[in-house]
C-alpha positions as CSV (number, residue, x, y, z in Angstrom):
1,X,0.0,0.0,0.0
2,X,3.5,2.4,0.4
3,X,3.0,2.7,-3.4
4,X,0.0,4.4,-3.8
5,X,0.9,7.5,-1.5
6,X,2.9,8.2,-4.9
7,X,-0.4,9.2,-6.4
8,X,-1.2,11.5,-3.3
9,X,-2.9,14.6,-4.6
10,X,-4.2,16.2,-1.5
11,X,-2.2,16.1,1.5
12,X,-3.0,17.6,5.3
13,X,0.0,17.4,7.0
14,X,-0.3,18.5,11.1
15,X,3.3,19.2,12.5
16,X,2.5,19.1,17.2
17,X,3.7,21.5,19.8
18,X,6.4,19.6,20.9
19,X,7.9,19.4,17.3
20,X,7.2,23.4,16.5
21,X,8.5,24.9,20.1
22,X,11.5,22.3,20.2
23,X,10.2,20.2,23.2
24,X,8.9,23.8,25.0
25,X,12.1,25.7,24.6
26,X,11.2,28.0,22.1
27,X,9.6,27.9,18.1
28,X,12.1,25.8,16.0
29,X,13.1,28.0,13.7
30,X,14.7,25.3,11.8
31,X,12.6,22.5,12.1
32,X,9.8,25.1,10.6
33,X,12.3,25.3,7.7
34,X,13.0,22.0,6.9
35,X,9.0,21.2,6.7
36,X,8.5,23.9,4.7
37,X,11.1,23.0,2.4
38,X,9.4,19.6,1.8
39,X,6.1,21.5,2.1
40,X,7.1,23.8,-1.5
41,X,8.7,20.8,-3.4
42,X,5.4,19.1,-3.1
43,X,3.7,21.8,-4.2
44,X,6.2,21.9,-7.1
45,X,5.0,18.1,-8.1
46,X,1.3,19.4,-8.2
47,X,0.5,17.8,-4.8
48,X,-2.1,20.6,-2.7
49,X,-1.3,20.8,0.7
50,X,-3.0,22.0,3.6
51,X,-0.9,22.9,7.2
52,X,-2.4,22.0,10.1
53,X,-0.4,23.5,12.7
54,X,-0.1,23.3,16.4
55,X,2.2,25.9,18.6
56,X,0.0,28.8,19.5
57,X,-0.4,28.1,22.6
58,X,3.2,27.0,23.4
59,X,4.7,29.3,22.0
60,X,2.9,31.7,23.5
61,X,3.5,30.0,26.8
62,X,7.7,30.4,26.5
63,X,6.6,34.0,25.4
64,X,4.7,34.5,28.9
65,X,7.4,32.3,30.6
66,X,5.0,29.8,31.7
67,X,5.9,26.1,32.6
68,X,3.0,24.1,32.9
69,X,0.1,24.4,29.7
70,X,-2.9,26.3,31.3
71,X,-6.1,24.3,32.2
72,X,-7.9,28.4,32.8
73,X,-9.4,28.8,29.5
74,X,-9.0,32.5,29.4
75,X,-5.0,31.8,30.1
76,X,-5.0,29.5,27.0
77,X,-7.2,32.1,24.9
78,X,-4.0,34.4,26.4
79,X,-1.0,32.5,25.8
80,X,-2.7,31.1,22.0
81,X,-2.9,35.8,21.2
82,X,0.5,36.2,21.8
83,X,2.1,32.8,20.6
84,X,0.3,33.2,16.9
85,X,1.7,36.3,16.0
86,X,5.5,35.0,15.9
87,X,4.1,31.4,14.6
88,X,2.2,32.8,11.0
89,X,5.4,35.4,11.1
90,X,8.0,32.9,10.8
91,X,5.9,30.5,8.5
92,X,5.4,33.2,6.3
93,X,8.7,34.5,6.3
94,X,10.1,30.6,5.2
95,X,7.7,30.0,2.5
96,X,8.4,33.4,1.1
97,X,11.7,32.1,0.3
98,X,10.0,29.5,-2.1
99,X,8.2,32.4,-3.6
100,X,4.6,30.9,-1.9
101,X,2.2,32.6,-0.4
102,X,0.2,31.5,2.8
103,X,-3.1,32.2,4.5
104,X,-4.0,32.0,8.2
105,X,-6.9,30.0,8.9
106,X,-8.6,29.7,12.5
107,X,-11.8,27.5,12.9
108,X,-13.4,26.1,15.9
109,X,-15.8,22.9,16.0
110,X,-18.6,25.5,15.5
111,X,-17.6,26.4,12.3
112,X,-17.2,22.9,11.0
113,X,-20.8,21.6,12.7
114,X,-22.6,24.4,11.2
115,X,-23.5,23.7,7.9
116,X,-23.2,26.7,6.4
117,X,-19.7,27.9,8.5
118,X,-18.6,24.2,6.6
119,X,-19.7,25.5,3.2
120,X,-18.1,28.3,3.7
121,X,-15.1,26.9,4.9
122,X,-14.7,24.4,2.3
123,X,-15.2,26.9,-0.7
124,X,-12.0,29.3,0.8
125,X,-9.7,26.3,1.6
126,X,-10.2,25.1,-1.9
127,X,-10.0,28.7,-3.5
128,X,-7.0,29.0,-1.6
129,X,-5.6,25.7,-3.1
130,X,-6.5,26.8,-6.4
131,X,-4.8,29.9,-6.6
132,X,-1.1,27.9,-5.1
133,X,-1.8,29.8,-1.9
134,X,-0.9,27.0,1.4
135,X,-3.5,27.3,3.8
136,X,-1.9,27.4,7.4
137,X,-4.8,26.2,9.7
138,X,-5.2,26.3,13.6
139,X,-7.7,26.0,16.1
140,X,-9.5,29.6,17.1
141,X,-8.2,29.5,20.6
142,X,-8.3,33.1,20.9
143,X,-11.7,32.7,20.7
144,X,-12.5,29.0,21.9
145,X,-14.8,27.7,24.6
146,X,-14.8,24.6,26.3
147,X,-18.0,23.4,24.4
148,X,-16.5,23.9,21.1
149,X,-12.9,22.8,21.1
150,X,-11.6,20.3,19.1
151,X,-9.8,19.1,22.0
152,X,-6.3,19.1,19.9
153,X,-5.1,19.8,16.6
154,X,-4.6,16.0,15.2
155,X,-8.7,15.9,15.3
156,X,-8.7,19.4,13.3
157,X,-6.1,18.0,10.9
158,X,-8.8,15.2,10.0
159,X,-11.5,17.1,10.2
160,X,-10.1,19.3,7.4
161,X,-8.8,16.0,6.0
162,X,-12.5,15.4,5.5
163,X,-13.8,18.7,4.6
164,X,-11.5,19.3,1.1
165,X,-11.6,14.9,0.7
166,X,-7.7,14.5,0.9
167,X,-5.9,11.5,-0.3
168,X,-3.6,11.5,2.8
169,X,-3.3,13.0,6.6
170,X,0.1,13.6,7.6
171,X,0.6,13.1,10.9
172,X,4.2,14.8,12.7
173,X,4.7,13.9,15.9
174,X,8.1,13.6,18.2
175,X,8.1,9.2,18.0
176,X,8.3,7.5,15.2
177,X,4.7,5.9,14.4
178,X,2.7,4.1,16.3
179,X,4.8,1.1,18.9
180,X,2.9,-2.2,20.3
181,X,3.9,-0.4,23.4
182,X,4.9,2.7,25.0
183,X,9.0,3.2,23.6
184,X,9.9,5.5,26.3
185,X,8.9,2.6,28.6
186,X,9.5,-0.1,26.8
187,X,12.8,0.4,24.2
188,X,12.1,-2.9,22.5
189,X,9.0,-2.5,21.6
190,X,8.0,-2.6,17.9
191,X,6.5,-0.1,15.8
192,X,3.5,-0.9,14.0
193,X,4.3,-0.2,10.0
194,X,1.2,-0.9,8.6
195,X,-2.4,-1.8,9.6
196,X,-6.2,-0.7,8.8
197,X,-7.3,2.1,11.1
198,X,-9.9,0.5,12.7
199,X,-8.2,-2.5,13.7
200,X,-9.4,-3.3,17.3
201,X,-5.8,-4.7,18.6
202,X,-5.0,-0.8,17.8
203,X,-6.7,0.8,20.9
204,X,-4.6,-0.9,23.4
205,X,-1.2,0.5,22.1
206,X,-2.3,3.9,22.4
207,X,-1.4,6.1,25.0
208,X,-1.9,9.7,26.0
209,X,0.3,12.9,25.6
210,X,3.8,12.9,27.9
211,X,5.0,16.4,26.5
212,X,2.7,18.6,28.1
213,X,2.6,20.9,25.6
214,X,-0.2,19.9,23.5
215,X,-3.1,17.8,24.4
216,X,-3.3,15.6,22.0
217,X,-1.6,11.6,22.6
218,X,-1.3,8.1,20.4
219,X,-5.1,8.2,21.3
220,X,-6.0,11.2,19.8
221,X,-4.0,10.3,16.5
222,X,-5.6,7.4,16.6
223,X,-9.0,8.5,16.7
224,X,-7.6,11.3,14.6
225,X,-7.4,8.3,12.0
226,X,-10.5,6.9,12.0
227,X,-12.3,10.2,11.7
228,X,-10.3,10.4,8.4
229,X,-10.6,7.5,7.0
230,X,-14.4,8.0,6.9
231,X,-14.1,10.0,4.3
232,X,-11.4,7.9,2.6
233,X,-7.7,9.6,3.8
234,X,-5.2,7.3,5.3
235,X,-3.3,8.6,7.9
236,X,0.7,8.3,8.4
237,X,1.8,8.8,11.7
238,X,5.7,10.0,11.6
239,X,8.5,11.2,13.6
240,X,8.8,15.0,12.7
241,X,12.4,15.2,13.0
242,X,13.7,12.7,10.5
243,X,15.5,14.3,7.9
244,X,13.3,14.7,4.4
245,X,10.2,13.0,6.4
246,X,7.5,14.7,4.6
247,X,9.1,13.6,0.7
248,X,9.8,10.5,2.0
249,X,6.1,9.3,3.1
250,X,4.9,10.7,-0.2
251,X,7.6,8.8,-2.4
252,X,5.9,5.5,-0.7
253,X,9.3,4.6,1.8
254,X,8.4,2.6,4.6
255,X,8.5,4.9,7.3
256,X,5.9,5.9,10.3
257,X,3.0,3.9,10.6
258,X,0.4,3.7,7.5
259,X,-3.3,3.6,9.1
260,X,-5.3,2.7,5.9
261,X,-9.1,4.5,5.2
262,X,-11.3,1.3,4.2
263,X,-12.9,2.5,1.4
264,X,-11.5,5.3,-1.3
265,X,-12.5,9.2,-0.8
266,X,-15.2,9.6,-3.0
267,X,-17.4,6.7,-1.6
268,X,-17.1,7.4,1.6
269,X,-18.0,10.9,0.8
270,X,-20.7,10.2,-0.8
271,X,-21.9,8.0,1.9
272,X,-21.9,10.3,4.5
273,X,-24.2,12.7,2.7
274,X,-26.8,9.7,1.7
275,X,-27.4,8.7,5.7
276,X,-26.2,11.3,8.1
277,X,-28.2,14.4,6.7
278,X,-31.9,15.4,7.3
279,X,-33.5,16.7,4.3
280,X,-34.5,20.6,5.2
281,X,-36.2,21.0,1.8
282,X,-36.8,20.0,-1.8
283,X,-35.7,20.9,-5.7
284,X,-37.9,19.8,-9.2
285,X,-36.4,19.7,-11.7
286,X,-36.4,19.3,-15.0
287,X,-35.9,16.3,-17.6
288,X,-32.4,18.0,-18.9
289,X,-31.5,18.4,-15.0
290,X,-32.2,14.9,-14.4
291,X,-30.5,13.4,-17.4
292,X,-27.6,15.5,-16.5
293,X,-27.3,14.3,-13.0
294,X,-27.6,11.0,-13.3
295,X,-26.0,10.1,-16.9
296,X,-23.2,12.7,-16.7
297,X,-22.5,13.0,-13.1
298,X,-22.1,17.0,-13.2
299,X,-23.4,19.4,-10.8
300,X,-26.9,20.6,-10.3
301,X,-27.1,24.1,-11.6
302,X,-30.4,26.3,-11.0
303,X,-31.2,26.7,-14.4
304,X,-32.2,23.0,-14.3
305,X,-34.8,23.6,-11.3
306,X,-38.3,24.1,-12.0
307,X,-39.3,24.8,-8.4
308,X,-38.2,24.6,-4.8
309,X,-40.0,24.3,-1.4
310,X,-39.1,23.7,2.2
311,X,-37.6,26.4,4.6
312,X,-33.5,25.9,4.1
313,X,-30.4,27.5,4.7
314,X,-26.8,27.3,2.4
315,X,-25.4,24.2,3.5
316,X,-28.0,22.4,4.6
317,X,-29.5,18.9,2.9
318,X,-32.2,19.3,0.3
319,X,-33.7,16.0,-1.9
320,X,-33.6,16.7,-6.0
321,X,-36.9,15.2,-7.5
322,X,-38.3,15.0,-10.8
323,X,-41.3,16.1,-11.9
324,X,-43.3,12.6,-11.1
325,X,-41.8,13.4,-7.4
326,X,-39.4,10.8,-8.0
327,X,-36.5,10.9,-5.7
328,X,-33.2,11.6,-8.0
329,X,-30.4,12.9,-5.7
330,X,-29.4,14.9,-2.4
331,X,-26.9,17.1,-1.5
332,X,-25.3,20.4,-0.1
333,X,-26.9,23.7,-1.2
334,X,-24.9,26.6,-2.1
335,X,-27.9,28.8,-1.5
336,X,-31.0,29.7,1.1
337,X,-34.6,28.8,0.1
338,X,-35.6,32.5,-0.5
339,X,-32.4,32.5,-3.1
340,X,-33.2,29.7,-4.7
341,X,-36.4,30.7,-5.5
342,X,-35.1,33.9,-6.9
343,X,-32.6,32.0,-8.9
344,X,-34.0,29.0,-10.1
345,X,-34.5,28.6,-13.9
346,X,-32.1,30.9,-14.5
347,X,-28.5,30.8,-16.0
348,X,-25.2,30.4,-13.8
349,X,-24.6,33.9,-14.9
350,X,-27.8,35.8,-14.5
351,X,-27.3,34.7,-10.2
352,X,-25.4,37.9,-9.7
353,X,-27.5,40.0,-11.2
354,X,-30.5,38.8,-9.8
355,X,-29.1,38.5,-6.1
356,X,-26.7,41.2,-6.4
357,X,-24.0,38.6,-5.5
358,X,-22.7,35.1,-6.6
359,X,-21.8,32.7,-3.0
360,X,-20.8,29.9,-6.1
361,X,-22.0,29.4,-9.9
362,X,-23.4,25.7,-9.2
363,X,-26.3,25.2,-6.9
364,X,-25.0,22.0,-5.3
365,X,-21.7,20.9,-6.2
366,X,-21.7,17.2,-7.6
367,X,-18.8,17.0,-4.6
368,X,-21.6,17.4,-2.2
369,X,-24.4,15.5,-4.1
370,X,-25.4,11.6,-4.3
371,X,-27.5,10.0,-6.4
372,X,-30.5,8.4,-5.0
């Protein structure tokens, strides 16, 4: 399985607080270098990639002088201020020297449950992507409440694994995958190269975070995992510090631990959106619309629908119909009820005119559509 990551188009790669403030003694200015580095020659093979990076709050805590991470959220909202500014400064600064440009991305769970926030989220990650721009993503812990973290930056990493449908979740931790047993306790024991991610023996060789810098352990990656591979990413899990470790798990060497997603990206996706969503409202449309759908898998544009009804916002699940009420597809809509009334029947490129604003040209994206 080493082989395909050589077809990896779509990469997340999280990089932890111990590995980005040098075990708590500071940001590593040149560990940050050397991922970048790998980060801009992928990008120079055509392979997207999305950063996923821990530190804030570390680095803000060697800032502050502070020994032991906070458990006070407003001292972690603190520490997370001051510790981005020089984190996004020094990232930036390194990739300027590949001639790439970054954006700063904060979410919170909140923004990834709501269903609109995800929309939203989704369509500037991937217009970032599309204009060679590498998003630089962290929690919003400025901002964060203890009802909406993610509880640590390896489950963002796969939640944003599964929001833009990567091929691969890079995982950088300070150990070197994912041992039978704890290494630091046990120096024999053996690291586990390859396995599904769901494996049950898995659970038992997990253990929580020693650093005390982040808050995220084995555990967490492993779960971490799993959440991925539901939409179809498998997960390496690698030791940050090995020299060229990024390249290396993307030319297919056998390093870290490979936790491989069950079923490929698009299935899974498409999966999710069939059985997890409750339909807010409905879309007729027309014999062109329909034939379009299903023979040509395209998206569903608004100049196909002949009507819609229910009481829905952007994002949320609506059902496609024909016009014998026949149930053709479902998916994500790019606009509100009121809007797509206003818009349907019409061309991609009468929406602005008529709204006074375009949110996207399709009305659900065949990404976030399945066929009934």
């Amino acid at each position: 399985m080493r082989e395909n990551l050589k077809g990896v188009r779509r990469c997340v790669v999280k990089v932890g607080s111990a590995l980005l403030t040098d075990d708590g003694r500071g940001l590593n200015k040149q560990g940050i270098g050397s991922w970048v580095g790998q980060i801009a020659a992928l990008r120079m093979q055509g392979v997207e990639v999305v950063l996923v990076s821990s530190g804030a709050v570390a680095a803000g805590m060697v800032t502050l002088g502070m020994d032991v991470r906070p458990r006070a959220i407003h001292l972690l909202q603190a520490a997370a201020a001051v510790g981005q500014m020089g984190l996004v400064q020094l990232y930036e600064s390194h990739f300027k020297t590949h001639d790439l440009h970054t954006a700063q991305v904060l979410l919170t769970h909140d923004d990834l449950a709501s269903r609109t926030r995800y929309l939203n989220a989704r369509s500037t990650l991937l217009a970032l992507l599309e204009l060679g721009v590498v998003p630089i993503v962290n929690e919003n812990d400025t901002v964060v409440t203890e009802e909406i973290r993610f509880g640590d930056n390896d489950t963002l990493g796969a939640l944003v694994a599964n929001l833009l449908e990567a091929d691969l979740l890079l995982v950088l931790t300070d150990q070197d995958g994912l041992f039978e047993q704890d290494p630091r306790l046990f120096p024999a024991a053996k690291l586990i190269s390859e396995s599904h991610a769901f494996a049950p023996a898995l659970d038992a060789m997990a253990g929580e975070s020693r650093s005390g810098l982040g808050r995220g352990g084995m555990s967490t990656k492993l779960s971490a995992s799993r959440l991925a591979a539901r939409s179809g990413a498998h997960t390496v899990l690698a030791n940050g510090r090995s020299d060229g470790v990024i390249k290396r798990v993307i030319d297919g060497e056998n390093i870290g631990t490979l936790l491989l997603a069950d079923q490929p990206a698009v299935a899974a996706r498409k999966r999710w959106l069939a059985g997890h969503l409750q339909m807010r409202g409905e879309l007729v449309l027309d014999a062109g619309a329909v034939r379009v759908l299903r023979e040509g898998g395209k998206s569903l544009l608004a100049v196909g629908v002949l009507r819609s009804s229910g009481d829905f916002l952007r994002g949320e699940m609506v059902r496609c119909v024909d016009e014998k009420g026949q149930a053709v597809a479902c998916g994500l809509i790019n606009y509100s009820a009121e809007e797509s009334r206003l818009i349907s029947g019409r061309s991609s490129g009468e929406i602005e005119a008529e709204l006074g604003y375009i949110a996207e040209s399709e009305l659900i994206h065949r990404d976030n559509l399945v066929l009934l």
